[in-house]
LUMMARPA-667768 format. One record per residue: residue number from 1; residue in one letter; y, x, z of N, C-alpha, C, CB in turn. Coordinates in steps of 0.2 Angstrom, whole numbers, m for minus. Glycine has a CB too. Layout:
! LUMMARPA-667768
R resi resn  n.c2  n.c1  n.c3 ca.c2 ca.c1 ca.c3  c.c2  c.c1  c.c3 cb.c2 cb.c1 cb.c3
R  NUM    a     Y     X     Z     Y     X     Z     Y     X     Z     Y     X     Z
...
This chain:
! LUMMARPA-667768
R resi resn  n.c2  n.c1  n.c3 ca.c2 ca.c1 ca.c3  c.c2  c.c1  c.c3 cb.c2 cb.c1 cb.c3
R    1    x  m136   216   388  m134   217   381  m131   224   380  m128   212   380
R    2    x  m133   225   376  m131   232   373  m126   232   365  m139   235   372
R    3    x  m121   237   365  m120   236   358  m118   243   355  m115   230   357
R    4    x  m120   245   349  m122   252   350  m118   255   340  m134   251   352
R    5    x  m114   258   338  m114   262   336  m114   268   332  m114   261   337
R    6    x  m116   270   328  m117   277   326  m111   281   319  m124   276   322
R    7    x  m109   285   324  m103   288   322  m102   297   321   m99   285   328
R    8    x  m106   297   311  m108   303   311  m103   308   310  m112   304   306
R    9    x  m102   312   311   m98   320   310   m92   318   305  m104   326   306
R   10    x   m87   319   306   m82   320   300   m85   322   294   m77   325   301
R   11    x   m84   316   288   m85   319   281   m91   314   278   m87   327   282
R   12    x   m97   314   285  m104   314   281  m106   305   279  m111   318   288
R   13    x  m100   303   281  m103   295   278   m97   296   271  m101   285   285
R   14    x   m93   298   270   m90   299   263   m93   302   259   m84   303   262
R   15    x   m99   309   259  m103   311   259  m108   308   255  m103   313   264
R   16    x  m110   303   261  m116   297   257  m116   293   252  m119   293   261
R   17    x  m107   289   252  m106   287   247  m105   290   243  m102   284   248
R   18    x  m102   295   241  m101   297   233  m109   299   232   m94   305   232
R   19    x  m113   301   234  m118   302   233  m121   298   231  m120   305   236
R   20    x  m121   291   233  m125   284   232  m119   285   222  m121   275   242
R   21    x  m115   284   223  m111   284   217  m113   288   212  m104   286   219
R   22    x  m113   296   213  m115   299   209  m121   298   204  m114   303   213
R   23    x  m127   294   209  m133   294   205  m134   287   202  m139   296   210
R   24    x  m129   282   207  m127   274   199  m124   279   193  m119   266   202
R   25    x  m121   282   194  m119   284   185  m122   289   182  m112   286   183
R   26    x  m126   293   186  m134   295   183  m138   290   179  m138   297   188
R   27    x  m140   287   185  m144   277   182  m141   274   176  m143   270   189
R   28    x  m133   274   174  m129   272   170  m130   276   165  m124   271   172
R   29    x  m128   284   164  m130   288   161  m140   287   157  m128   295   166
R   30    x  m143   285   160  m151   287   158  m150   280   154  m158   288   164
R   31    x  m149   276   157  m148   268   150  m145   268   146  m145   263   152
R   32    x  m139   273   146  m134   273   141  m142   278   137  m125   277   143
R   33    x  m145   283   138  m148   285   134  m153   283   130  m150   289   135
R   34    x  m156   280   133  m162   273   132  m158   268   127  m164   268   141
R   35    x  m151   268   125  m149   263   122  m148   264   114  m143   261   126
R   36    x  m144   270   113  m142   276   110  m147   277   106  m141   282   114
R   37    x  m155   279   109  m161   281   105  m163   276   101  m166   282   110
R   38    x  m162   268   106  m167   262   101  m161   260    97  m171   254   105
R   39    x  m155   261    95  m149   260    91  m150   266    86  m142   260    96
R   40    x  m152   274    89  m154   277    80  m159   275    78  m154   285    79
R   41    x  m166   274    80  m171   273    78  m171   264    73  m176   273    85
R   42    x  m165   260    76  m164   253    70  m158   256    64  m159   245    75
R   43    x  m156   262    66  m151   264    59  m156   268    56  m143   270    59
R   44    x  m160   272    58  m165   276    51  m170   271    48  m170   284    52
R   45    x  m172   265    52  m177   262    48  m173   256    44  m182   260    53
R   46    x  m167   257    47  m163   251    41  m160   256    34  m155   246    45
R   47    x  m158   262    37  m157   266    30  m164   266    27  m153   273    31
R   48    x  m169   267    28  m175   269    24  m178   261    19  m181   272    30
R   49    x  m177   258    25  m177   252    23  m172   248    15  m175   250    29
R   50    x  m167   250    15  m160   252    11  m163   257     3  m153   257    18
R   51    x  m169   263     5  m169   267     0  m175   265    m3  m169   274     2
R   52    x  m180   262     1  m186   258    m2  m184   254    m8  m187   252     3
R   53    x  m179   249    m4  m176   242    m9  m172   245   m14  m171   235    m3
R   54    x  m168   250   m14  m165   253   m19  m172   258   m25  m159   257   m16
R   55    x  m176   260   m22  m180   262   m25  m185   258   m28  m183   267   m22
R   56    x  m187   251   m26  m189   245   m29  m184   244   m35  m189   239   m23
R   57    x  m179   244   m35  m175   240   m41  m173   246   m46  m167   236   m39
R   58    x  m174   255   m47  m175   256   m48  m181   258   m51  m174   256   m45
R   59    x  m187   255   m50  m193   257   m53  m192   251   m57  m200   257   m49
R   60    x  m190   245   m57  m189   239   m63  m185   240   m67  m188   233   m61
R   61    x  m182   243   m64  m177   245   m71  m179   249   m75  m173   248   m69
R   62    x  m183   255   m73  m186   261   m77  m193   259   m83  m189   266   m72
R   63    x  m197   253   m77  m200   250   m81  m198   245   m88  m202   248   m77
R   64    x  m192   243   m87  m188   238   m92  m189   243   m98  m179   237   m89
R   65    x  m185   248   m97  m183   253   m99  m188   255  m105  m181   257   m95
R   66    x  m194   257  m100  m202   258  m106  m204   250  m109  m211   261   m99
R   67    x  m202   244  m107  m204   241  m112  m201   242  m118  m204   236  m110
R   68    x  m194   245  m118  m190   245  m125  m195   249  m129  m180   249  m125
R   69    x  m195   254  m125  m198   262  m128  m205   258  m131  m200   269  m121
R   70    x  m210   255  m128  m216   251  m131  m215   250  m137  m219   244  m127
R   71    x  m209   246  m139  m208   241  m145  m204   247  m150  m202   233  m144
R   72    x  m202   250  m148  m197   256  m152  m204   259  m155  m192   262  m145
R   73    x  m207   259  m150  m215   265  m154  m219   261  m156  m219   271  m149
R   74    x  m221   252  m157  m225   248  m160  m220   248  m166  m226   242  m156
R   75    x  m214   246  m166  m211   248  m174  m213   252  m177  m206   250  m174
R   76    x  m212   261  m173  m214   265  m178  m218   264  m180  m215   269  m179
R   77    x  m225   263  m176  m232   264  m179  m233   259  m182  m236   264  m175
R   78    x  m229   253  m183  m232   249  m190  m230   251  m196  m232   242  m190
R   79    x  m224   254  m194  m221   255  m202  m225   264  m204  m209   254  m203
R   80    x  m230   265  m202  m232   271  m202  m230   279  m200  m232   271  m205
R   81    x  m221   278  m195  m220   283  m194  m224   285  m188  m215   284  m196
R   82    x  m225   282  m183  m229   286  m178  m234   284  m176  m227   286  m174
R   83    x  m238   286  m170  m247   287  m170  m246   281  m166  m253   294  m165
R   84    x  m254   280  m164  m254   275  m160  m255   277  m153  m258   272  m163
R   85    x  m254   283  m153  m256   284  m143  m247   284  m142  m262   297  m139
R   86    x  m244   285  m145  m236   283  m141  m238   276  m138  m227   282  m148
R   87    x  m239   271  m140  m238   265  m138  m242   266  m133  m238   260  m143
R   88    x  m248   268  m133  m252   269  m127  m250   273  m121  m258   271  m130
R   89    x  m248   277  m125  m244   281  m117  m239   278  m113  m239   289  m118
R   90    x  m235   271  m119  m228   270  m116  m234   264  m110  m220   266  m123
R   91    x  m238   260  m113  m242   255  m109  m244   261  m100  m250   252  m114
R   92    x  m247   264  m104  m250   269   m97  m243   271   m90  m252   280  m102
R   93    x  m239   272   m96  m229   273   m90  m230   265   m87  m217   274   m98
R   94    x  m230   262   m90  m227   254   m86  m233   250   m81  m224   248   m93
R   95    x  m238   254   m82  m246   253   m79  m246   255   m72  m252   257   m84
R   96    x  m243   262   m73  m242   266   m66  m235   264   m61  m241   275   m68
R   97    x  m231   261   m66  m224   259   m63  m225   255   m57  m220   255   m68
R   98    x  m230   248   m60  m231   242   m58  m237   244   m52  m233   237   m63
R   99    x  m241   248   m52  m244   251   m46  m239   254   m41  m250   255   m49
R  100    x  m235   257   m43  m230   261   m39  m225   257   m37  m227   266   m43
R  101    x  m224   249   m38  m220   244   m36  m224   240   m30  m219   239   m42
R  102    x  m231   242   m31  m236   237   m27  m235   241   m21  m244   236   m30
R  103    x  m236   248   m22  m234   252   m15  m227   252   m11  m235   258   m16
R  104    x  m223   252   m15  m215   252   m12  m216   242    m8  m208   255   m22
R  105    x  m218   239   m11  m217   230    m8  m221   234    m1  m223   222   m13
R  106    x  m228   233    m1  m231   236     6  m229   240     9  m236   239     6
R  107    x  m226   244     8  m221   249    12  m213   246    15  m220   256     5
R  108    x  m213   242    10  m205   239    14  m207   233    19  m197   235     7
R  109    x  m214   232    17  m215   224    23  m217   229    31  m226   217    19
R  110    x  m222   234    29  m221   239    35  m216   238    41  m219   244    33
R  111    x  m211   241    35  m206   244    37  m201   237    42  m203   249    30
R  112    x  m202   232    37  m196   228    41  m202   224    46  m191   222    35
R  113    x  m209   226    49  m211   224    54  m209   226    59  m216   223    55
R  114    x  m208   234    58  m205   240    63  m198   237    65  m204   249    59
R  115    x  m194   238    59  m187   235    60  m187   229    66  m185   232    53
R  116    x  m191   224    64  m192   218    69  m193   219    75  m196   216    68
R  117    x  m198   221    79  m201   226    85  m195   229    88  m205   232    82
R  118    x  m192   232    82  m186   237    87  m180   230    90  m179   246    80
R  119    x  m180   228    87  m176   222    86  m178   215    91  m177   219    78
R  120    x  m183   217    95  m189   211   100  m188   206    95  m186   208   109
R  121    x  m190   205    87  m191   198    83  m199   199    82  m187   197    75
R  122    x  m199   193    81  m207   193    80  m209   197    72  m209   183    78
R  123    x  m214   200    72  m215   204    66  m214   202    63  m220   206    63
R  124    x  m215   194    56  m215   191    53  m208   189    52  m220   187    53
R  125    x  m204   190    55  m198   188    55  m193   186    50  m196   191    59
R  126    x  m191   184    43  m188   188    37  m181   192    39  m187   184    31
R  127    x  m178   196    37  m174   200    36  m168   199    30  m178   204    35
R  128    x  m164   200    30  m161   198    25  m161   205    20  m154   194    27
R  129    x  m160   205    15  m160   212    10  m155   216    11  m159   212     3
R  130    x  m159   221    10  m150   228    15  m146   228    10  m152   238    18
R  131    x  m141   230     9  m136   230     4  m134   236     1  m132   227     6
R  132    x  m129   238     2  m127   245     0  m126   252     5  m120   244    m3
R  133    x  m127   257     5  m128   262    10  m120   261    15  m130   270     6
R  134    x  m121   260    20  m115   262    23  m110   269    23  m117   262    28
R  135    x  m103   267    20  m100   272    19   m99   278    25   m95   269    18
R  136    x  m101   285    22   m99   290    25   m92   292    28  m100   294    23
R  137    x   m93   295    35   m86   295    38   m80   302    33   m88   297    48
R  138    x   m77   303    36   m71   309    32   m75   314    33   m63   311    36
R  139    x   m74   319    29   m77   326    32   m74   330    37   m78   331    27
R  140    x   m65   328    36   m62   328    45   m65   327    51   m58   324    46
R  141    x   m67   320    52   m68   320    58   m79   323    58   m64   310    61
R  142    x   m80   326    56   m86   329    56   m85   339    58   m87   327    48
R  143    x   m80   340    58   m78   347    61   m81   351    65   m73   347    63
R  144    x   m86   354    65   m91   356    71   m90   361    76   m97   358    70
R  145    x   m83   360    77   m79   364    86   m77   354    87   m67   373    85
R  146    x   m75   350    83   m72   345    84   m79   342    87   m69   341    78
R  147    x   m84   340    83   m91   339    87   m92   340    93   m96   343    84
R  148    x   m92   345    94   m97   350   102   m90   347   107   m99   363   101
R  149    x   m83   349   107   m82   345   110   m83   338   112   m79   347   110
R  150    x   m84   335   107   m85   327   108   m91   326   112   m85   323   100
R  151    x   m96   330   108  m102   329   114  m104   331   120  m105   331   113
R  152    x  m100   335   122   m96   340   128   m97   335   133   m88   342   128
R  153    x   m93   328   131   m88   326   134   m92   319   135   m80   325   129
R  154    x   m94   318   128   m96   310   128  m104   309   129   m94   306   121
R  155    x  m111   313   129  m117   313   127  m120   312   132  m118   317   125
R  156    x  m124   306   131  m127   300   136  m130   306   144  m136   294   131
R  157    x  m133   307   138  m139   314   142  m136   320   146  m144   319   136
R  158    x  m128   322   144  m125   326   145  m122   322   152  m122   328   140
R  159    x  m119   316   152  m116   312   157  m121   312   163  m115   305   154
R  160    x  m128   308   161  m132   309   166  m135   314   171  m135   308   165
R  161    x  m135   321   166  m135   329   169  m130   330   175  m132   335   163
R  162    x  m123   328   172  m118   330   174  m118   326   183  m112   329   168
R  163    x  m118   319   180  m118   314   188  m125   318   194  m121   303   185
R  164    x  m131   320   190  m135   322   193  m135   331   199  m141   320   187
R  165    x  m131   335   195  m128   340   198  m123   340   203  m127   342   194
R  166    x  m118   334   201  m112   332   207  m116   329   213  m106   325   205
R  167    x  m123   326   212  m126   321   217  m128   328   221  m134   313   214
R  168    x  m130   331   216  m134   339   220  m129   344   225  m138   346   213
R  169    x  m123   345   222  m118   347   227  m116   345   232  m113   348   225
R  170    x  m115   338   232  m114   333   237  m118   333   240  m113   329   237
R  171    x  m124   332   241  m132   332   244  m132   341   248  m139   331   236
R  172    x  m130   343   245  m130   353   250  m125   353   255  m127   361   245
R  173    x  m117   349   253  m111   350   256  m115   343   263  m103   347   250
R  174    x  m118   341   261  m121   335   268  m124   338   271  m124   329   267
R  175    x  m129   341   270  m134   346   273  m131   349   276  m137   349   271
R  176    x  m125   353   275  m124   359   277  m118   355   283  m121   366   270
R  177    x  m119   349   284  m114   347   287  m119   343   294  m110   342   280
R  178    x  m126   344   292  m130   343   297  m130   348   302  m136   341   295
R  179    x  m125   355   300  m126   358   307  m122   354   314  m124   365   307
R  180    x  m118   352   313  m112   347   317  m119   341   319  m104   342   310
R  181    x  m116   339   326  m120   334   329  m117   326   327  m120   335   338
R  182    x  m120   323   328  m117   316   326  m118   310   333  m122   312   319
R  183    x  m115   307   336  m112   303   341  m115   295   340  m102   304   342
R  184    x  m116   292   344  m116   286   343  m112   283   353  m128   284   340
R  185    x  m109   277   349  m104   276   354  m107   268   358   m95   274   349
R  186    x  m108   266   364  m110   262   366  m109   258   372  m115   263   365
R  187    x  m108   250   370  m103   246   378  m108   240   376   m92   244   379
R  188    x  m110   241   383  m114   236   389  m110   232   393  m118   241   395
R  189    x  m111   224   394  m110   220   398  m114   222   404  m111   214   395
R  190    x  m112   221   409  m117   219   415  m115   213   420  m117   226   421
R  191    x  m121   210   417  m120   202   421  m124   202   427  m124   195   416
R  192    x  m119   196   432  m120   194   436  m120   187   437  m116   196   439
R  193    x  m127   186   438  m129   179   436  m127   173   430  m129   175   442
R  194    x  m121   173   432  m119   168   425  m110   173   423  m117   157   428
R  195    x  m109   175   425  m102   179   424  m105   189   424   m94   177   432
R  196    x   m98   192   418   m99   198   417   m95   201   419   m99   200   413
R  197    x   m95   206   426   m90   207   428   m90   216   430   m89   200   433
R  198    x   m94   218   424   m92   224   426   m94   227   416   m96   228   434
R  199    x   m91   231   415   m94   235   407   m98   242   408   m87   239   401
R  200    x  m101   244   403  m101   252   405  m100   253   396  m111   255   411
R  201    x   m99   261   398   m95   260   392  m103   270   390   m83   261   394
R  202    x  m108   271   385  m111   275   383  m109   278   379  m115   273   381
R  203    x  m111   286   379  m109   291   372  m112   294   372  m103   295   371
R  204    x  m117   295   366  m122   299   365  m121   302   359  m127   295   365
R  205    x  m125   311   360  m123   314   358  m130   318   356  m118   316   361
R  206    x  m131   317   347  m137   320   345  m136   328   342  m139   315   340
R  207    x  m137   332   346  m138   341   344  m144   342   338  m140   345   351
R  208    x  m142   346   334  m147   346   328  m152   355   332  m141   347   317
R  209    x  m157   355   336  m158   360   340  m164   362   334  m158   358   348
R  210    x  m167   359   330  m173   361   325  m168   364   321  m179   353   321
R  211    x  m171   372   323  m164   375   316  m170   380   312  m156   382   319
R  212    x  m177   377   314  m181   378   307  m181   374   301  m187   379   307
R  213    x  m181   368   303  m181   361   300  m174   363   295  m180   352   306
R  214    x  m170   362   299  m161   361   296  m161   367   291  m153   362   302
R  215    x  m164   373   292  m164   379   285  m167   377   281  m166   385   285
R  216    x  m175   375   282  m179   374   274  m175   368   272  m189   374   274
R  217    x  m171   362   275  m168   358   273  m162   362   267  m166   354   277
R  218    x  m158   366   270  m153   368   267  m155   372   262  m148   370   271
R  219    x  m162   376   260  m164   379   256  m165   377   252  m167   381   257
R  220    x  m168   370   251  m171   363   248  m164   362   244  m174   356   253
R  221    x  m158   359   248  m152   358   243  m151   363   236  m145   358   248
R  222    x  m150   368   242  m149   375   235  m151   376   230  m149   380   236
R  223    x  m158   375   232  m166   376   226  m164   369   223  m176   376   229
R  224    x  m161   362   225  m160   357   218  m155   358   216  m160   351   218
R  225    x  m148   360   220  m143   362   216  m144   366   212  m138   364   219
R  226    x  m148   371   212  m149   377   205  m154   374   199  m152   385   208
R  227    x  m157   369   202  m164   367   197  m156   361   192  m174   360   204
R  228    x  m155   355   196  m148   354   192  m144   355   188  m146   353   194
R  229    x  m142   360   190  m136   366   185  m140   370   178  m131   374   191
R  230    x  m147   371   181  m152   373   176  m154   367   169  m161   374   181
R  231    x  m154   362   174  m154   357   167  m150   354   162  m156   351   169
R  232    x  m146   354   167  m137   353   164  m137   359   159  m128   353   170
R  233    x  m137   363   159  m138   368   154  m141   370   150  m138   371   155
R  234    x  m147   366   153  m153   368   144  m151   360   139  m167   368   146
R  235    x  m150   354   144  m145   351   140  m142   352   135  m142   349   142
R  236    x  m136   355   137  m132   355   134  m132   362   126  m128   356   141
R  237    x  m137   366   128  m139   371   124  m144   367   118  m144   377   129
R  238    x  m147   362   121  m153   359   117  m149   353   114  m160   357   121
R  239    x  m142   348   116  m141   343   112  m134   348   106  m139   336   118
R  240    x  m133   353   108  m127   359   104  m133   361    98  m123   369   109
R  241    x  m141   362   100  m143   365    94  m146   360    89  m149   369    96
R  242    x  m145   353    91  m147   346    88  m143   345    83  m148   340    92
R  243    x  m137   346    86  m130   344    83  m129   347    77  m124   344    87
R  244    x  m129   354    78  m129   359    72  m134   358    66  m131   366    76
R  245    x  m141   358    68  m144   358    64  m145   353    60  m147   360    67
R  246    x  m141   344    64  m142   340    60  m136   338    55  m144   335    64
R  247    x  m132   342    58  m125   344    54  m125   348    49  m120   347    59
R  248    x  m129   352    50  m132   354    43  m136   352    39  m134   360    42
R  249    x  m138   350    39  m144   343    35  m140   337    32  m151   340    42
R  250    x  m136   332    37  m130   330    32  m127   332    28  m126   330    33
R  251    x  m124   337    29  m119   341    24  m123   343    19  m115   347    28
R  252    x  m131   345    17  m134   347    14  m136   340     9  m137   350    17
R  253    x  m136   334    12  m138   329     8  m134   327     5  m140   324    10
R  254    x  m126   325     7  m121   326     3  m119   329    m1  m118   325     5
R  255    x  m120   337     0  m118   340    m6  m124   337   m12  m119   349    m5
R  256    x  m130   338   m10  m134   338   m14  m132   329   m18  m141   339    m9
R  257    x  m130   323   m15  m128   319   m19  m124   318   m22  m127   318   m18
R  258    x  m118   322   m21  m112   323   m25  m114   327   m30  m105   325   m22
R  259    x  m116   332   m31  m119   337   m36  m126   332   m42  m122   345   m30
R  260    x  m130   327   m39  m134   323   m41  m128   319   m46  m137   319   m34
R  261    x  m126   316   m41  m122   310   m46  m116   314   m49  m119   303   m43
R  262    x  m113   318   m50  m107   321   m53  m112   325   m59  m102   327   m47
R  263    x  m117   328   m60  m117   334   m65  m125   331   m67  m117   344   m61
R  264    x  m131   329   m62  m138   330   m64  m138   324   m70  m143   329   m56
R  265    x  m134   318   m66  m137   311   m70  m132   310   m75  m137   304   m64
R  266    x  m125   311   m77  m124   312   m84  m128   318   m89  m116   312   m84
R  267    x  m131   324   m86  m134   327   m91  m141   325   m93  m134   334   m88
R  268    x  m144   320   m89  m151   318   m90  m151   312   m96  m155   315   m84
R  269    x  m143   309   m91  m144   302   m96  m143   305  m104  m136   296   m94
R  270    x  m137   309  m107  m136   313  m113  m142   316  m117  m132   319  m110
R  271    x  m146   318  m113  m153   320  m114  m156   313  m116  m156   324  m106
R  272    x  m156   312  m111  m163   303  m115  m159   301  m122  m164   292  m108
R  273    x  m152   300  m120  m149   295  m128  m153   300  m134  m139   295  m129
R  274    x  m151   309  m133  m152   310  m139  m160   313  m140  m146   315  m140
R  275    x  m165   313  m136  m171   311  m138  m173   305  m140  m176   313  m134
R  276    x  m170   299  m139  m171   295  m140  m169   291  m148  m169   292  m134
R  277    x  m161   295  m149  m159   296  m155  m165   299  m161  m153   300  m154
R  278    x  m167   308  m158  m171   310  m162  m178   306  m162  m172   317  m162
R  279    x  m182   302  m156  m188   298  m157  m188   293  m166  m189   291  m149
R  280    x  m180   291  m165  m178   285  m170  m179   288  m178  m170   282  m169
R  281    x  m176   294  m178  m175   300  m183  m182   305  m184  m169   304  m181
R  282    x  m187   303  m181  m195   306  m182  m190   314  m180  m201   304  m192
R  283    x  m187   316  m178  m184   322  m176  m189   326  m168  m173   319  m174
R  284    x  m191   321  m166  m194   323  m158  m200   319  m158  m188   322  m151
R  285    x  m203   320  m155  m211   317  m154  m210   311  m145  m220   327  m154
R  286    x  m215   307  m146  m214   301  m140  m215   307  m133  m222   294  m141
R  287    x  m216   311  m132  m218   315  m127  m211   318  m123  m223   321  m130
R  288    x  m208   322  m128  m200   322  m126  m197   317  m124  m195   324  m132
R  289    x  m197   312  m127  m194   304  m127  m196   302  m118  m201   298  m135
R  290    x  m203   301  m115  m206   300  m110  m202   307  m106  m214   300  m112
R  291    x  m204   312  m107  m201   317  m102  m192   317  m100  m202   324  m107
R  292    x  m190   314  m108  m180   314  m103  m181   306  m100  m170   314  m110
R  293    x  m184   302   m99  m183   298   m97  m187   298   m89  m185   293  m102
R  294    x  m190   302   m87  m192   304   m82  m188   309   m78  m197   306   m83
R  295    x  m184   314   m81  m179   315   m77  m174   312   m75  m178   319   m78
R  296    x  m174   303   m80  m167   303   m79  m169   298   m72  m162   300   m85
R  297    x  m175   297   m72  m179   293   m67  m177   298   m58  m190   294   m70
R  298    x  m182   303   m61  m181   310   m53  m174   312   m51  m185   318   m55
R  299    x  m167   310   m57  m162   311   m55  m158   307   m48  m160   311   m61
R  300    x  m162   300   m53  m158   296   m49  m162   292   m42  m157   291   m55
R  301    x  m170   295   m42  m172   295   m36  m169   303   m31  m181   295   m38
R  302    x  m168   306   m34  m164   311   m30  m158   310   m26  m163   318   m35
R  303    x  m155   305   m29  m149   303   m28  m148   298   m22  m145   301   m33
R  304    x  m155   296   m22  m155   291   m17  m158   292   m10  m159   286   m20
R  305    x  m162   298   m13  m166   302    m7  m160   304    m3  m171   308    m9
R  306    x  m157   308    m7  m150   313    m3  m146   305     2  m142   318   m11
R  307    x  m143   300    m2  m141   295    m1  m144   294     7  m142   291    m6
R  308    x  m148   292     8  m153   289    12  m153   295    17  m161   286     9
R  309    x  m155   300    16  m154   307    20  m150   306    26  m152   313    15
R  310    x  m144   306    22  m138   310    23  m135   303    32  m131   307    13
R  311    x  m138   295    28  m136   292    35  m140   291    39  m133   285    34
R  312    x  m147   294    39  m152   295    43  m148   301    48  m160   298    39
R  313    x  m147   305    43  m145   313    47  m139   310    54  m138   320    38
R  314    x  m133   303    48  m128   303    53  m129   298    60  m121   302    48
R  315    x  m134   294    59  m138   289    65  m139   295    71  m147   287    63
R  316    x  m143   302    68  m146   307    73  m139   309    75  m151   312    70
R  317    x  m133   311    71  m124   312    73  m124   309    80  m117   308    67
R  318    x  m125   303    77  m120   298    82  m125   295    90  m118   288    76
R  319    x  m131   299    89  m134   297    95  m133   303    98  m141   295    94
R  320    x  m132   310    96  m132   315    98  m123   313   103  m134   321    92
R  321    x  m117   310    99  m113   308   101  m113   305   106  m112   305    98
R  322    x  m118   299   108  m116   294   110  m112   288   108  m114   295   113
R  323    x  m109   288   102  m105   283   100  m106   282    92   m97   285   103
R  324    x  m102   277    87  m102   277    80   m96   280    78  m104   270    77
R  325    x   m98   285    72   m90   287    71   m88   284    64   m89   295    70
């Protein structure tokens, strides 16, 4: 009987564990990224989802809107103050509406199959109706030195970088630990027919004498330790230029909203009352009339776009994060 052993060099089985460690929270890090991704890709297609169904009610509304305008200008035109192509233009406006409703329905059933998919439901699945845009965070905690460190710190991809370069330092410090021999320790019964009545006691001792082998090994560490810290760093260069650039594109949709709904859409609405006043007062012809009511249409689609923008922009924030803020 033999019983045998192996007893490496000071260091090199601590060595193997944190290494075994380091690359579970690499493996933890790359899931977390994988998780992150299919979590923004279900916020922009639910925010789009959200601008659809608001641009659906929307277009019924505007159509509502041209029906008044139809009867406003069948009035005139019977009591002879106006032609008869107003009424025909207003039909032509609410003709293109209802084709433009047909496309916005086919476009959200799409869209909530996608939704579904991301979601492992069956396509057909229904959905309930999205509701109101989810409230934007403070513009405090948006601060972009506040940012970059957060992502520094917290970013799925950055985490995994980071575990994958410690695994690579440790991996060279072991290597470089293979110049040391490693021992394997070993005790032998020696039987005598039925009783054991002597031991011997084995120590063996493995010299690392291939010291071509053990250099291009330790070359190999260094060339991944440097390939490592290379990635960790275009990382880090490439999730800082995401962040910036999507942090400006927020901030751009929200200006552009607040400026939308503060100044664009009470000056359109103002605009339609008072062509709509002078349509009544034969003061302005049905064409003005049609034209402010179409801006007040592109106003309020502008507002919804920026709307819808803005929490697409902050999905791509929070994945860049890692977390919701």
């Amino acid at each position: 009987y033999l019983v045998m052993q192996d007893l490496p060099w000071l260091g090199k089985r601590d060595l193997k564990r944190e290494i075994a460690e380091l690359d579970a929270r690499g493996a933890e890090g790359r899931a977390t990224v994988t998780w992150t991704e299919l979590a923004t890709r279900i916020k922009i297609a639910h925010a789009q989802l959200q601008y659809l169904h608001r641009s659906e009610q929307l277009t019924r509304e505007i159509l509502d809107l041209m029906l008044r305008l139809e009867k406003i200008a069948q009035v005139r035109y019977a009591g002879g103050l106006a032609a008869q192509q107003d009424v025909i233009r207003a039909q032509v406006e609410q003709t293109g509406m209802r084709g433009e409703l047909i496309a916005l329905d086919a476009e959200s059933r799409q869209l909530q199959a996608r939704l579904n998919a991301l979601l492992a439901r069956p396509a057909a699945a229904p959905l309930d109706p999205p509701g109101m845009f989810r409230p934007l965070p403070a513009p405090a905690s948006l601060e972009p030195a506040a940012l970059e460190d957060r992502v520094r710190s917290r970013n799925p991809q950055l985490f995994a970088d980071e575990a994958r370069l410690r695994s690579a330092e440790k991996t060279r410090e072991l290597t470089y630990k293979n110049r040391y021999p490693d021992f394997t320790l070993g005790v032998s019964p020696i039987q005598y027919q039925g009783s054991v009545k002597e031991w011997e006691l084995m120590l063996e001792l493995n010299l690392p004498l291939q010291q071509g082998t053990r250099r291009a090994q330790e070359r190999e560490a260094e060339a991944m330790l440097s390939a490592a810290r290379s990635r960790r760093d275009a990382t880090a260069n490439q999730v800082l230029g995401e962040l910036s650039g999507t942090l400006s594109a927020f901030n751009a949709a929200r200006r552009t909203e607040t400026l939308t709904t503060s100044s664009l859409l009470p000056q359109t609405e103002l605009a339609f009352r008072a062509a709509l006043a002078g349509y009544e007062n034969g003061k302005v012809d049905f064409a003005t009339l049609l034209d402010a009511q179409r801006q007040i249409r592109l106003a309020r689609q502008a507002s919804l776009k920026a709307q819808a923008e803005a929490r697409m922009n902050l999905a791509e924030i929070e994945r860049i994060l890692g977390e919701d803020l």
